[in-house]
C-alpha positions as CSV (number, residue, x, y, z in Angstrom):
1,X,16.6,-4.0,18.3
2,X,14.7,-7.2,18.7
3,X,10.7,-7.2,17.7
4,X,9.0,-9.7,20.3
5,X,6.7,-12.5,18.7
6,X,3.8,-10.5,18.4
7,X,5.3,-7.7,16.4
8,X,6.5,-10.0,14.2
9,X,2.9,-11.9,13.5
10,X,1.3,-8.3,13.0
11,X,4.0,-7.2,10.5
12,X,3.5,-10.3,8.4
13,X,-0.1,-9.6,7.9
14,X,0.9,-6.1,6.0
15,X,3.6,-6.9,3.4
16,X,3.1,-4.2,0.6
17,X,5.1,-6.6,-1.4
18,X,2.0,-9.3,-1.4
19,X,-0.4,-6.2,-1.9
20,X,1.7,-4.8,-5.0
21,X,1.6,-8.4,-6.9
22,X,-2.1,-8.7,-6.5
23,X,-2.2,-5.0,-8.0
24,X,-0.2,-6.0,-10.9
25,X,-1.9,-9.5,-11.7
26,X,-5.4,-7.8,-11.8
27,X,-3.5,-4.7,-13.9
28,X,-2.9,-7.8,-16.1
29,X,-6.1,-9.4,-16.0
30,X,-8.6,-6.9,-15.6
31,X,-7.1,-3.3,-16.2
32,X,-6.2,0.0,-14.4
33,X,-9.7,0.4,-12.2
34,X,-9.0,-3.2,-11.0
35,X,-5.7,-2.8,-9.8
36,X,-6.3,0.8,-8.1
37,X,-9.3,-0.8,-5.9
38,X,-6.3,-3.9,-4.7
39,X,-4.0,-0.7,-3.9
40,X,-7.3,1.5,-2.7
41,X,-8.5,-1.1,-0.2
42,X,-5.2,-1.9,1.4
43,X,-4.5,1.5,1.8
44,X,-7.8,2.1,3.8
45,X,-7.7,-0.5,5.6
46,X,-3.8,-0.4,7.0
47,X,-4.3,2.9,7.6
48,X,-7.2,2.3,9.6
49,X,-5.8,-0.5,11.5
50,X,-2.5,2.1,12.2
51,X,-5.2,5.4,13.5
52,X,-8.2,3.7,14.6
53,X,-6.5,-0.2,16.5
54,X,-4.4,-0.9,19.2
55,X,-1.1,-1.8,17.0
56,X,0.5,1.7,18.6
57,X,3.0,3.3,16.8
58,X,4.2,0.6,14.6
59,X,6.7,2.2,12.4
60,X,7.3,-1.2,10.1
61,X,4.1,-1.1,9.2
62,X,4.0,2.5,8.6
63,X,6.9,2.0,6.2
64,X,4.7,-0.8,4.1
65,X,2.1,1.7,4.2
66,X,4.7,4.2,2.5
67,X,5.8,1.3,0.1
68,X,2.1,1.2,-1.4
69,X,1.4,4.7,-1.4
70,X,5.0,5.1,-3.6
71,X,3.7,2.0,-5.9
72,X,0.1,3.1,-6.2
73,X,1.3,6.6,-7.6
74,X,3.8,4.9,-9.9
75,X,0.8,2.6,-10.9
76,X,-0.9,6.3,-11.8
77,X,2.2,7.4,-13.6
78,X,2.9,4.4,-15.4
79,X,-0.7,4.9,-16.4
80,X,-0.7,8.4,-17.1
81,X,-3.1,9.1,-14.9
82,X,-1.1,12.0,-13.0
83,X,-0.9,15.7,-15.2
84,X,2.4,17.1,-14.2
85,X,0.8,20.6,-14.6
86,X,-0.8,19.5,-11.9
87,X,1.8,19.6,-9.9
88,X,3.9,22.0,-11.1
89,X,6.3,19.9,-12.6
């Protein structure tokens, strides 16, 4: 399956990778609440671009947008910010 030019050029601008280093840095530098907003932002705003733009259905970035949801709750967890009675667990 080849991706044409443009598909390319739009996937580069949502690498969850880039996103999840950001995350940790300010984790680093300025604690839990900082790092959430880098995660929270993104989130909102790829999620956005995917319902509300033209992008279509883009499933690569669909599947960056499932890599940061799946580091942001292991962010939570690391944090123990989830209760696993919560969930049943």
């Amino acid at each position: 399956m080849m991706m044409s030019q443009d598909s390319v050029e739009v996937l580069s601008q949502y690498n969850s990778q880039t996103i999840i280093d950001a995350a940790n840095s300010k984790l680093q530098s300025d604690g839990i609440n900082s790092a959430q907003t880098v995660f929270q932002s993104a989130l909102l705003d790829w999620v956005d671009d995917v319902t509300m733009g033209d992008m279509g259905n883009n499933v690569g970035v669909k599947a960056e947008i499932v890599k940061l949801w799946l580091a942001y709750a292991n962010l939570n967890r690391s944090a123990n910010l989830v209760s696993s009675t919560y969930y049943g667990i």
